[in-house]
C-alpha positions as CSV (number, residue, x, y, z in Angstrom):
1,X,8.8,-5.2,30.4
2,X,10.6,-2.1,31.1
3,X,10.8,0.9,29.1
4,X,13.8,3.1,29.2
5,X,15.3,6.2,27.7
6,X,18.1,5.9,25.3
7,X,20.0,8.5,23.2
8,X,20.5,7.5,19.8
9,X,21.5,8.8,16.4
10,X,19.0,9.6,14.1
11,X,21.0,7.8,11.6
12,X,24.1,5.8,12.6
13,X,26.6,3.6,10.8
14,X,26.1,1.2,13.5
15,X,22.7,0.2,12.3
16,X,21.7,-3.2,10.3
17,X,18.1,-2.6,8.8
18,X,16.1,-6.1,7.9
19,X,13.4,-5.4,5.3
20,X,11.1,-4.5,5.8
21,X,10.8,-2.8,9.6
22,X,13.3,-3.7,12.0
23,X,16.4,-2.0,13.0
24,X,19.1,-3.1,15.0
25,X,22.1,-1.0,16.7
26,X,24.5,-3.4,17.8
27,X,26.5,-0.3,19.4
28,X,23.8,0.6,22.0
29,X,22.1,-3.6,22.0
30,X,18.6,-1.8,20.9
31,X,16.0,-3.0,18.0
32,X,13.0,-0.9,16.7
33,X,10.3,-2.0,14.7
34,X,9.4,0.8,12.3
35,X,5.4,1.7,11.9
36,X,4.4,3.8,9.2
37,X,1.3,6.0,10.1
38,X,-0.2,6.0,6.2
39,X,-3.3,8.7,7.0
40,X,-1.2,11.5,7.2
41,X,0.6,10.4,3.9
42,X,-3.4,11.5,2.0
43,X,-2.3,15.1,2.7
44,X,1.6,15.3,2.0
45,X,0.7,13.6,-1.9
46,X,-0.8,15.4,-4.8
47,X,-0.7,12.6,-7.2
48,X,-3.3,9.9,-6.6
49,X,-2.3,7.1,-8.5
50,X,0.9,7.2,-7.4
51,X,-0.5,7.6,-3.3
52,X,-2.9,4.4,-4.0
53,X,0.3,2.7,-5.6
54,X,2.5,3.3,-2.5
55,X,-0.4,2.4,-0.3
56,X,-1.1,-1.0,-2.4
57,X,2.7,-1.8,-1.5
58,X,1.6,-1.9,2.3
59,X,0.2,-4.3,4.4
60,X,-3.0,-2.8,6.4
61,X,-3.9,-0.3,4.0
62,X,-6.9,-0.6,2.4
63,X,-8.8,1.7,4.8
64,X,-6.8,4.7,3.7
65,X,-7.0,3.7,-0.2
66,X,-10.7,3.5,0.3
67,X,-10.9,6.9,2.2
68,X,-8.7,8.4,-0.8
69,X,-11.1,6.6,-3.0
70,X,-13.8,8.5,-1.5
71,X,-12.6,11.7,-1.2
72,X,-11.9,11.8,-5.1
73,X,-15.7,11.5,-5.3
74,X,-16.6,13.9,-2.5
75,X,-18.0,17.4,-4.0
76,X,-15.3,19.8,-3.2
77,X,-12.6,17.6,-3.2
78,X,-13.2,15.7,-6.2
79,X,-10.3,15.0,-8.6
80,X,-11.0,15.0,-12.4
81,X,-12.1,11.8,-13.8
82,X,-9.3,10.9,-15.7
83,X,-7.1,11.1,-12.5
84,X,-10.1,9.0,-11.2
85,X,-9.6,6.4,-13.9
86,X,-5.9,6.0,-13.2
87,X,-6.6,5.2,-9.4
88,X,-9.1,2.5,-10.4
89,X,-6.9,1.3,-13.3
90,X,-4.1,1.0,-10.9
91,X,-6.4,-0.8,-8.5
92,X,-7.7,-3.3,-11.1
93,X,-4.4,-3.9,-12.0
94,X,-3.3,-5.3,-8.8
95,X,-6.5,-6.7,-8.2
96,X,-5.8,-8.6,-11.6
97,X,-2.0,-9.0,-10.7
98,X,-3.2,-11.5,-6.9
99,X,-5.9,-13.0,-8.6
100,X,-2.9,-14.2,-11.4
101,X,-0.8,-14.8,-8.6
102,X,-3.3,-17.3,-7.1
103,X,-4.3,-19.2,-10.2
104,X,-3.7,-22.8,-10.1
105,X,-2.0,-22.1,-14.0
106,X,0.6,-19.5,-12.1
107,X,1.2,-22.0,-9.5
108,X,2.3,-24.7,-11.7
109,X,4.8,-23.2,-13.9
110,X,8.6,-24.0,-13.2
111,X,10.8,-20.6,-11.7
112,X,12.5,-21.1,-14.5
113,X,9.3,-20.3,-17.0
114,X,8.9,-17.8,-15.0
115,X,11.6,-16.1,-15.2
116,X,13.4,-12.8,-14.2
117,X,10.6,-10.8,-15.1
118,X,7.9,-12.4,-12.9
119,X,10.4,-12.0,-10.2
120,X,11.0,-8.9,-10.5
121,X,7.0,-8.1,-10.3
122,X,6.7,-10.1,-7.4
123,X,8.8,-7.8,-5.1
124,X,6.7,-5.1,-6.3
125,X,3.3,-7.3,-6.0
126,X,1.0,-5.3,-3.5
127,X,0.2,-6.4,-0.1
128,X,-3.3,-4.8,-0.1
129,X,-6.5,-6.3,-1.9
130,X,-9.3,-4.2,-2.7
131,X,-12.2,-5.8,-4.5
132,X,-15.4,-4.7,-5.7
133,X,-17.1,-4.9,-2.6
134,X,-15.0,-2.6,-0.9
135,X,-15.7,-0.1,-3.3
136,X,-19.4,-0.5,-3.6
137,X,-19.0,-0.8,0.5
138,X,-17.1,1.8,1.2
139,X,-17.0,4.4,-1.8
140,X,-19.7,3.9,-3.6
141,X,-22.5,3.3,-1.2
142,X,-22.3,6.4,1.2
143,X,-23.0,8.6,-1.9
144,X,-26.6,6.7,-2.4
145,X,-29.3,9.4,-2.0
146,X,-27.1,11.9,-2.1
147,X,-28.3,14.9,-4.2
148,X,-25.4,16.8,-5.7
């Protein structure tokens, strides 16, 4: 297709927003799709946990959880280890959280069982699985024979 200039607002009344990316300005008869870039995200947040909890909330993420994974092990960079023991805490936790999600027990109770409070937690289920083999992969394993 063709590509063309147009002038917009960076915020207008005239925009609908459909969760979780697209925008639509019925004004000018233009949609975007919003892309987050997450890597540069690693440098504008101090905290973590909370980073790897935002990044768990995306789709396509698990490369940058496992580079801020690895960083908080890096010499020079390393965070202390109870701030290491939240991040994996809050990544067992939604490992635990899918893995409930896709029990055959989950699946077969009523909405109504479930109630408000499952629902609720769904919304805010992550869309990002990291397991133990990406950590051994991918954090773990590049500090093997590495003298400190």
């Amino acid at each position: 297709g063709t590509e063309s200039m147009v002038n917009c607002e960076l915020y207008s009344s005239n925009w609908v927003v459909f969760q979780p990316n697209i925008i639509i300005d019925a004004k000018l008869g233009c949609m975007w799709m919003v892309t987050l870039k997450l890597e540069p995200l690693v440098g504008m947040m101090s905290d973590k946990k909370r980073l790897v909890e935002f990044f768990l909330l995306r789709s396509r993420s698990k490369s940058v959880i496992l580079d801020v994974c690895k960083q908080a092990l890096t010499p020079g960079h390393q965070v202390s280890l109870s701030i290491l023991a939240r991040v994996f805490d809050t990544l067992n936790a939604a490992f635990a959280h899918m893995h409930a999600q896709r029990s055959p027990q989950h699946q077969s109770k009523s909405m109504e069982e479930r109630g408000l409070i499952i629902l609720v937690s769904e919304a805010m289920a992550p869309l990002c699985l990291v397991d133990q083999h990406d950590i051994y992969k991918h954090v773990f394993s590049p500090f093997d024979g590495v003298k400190v």
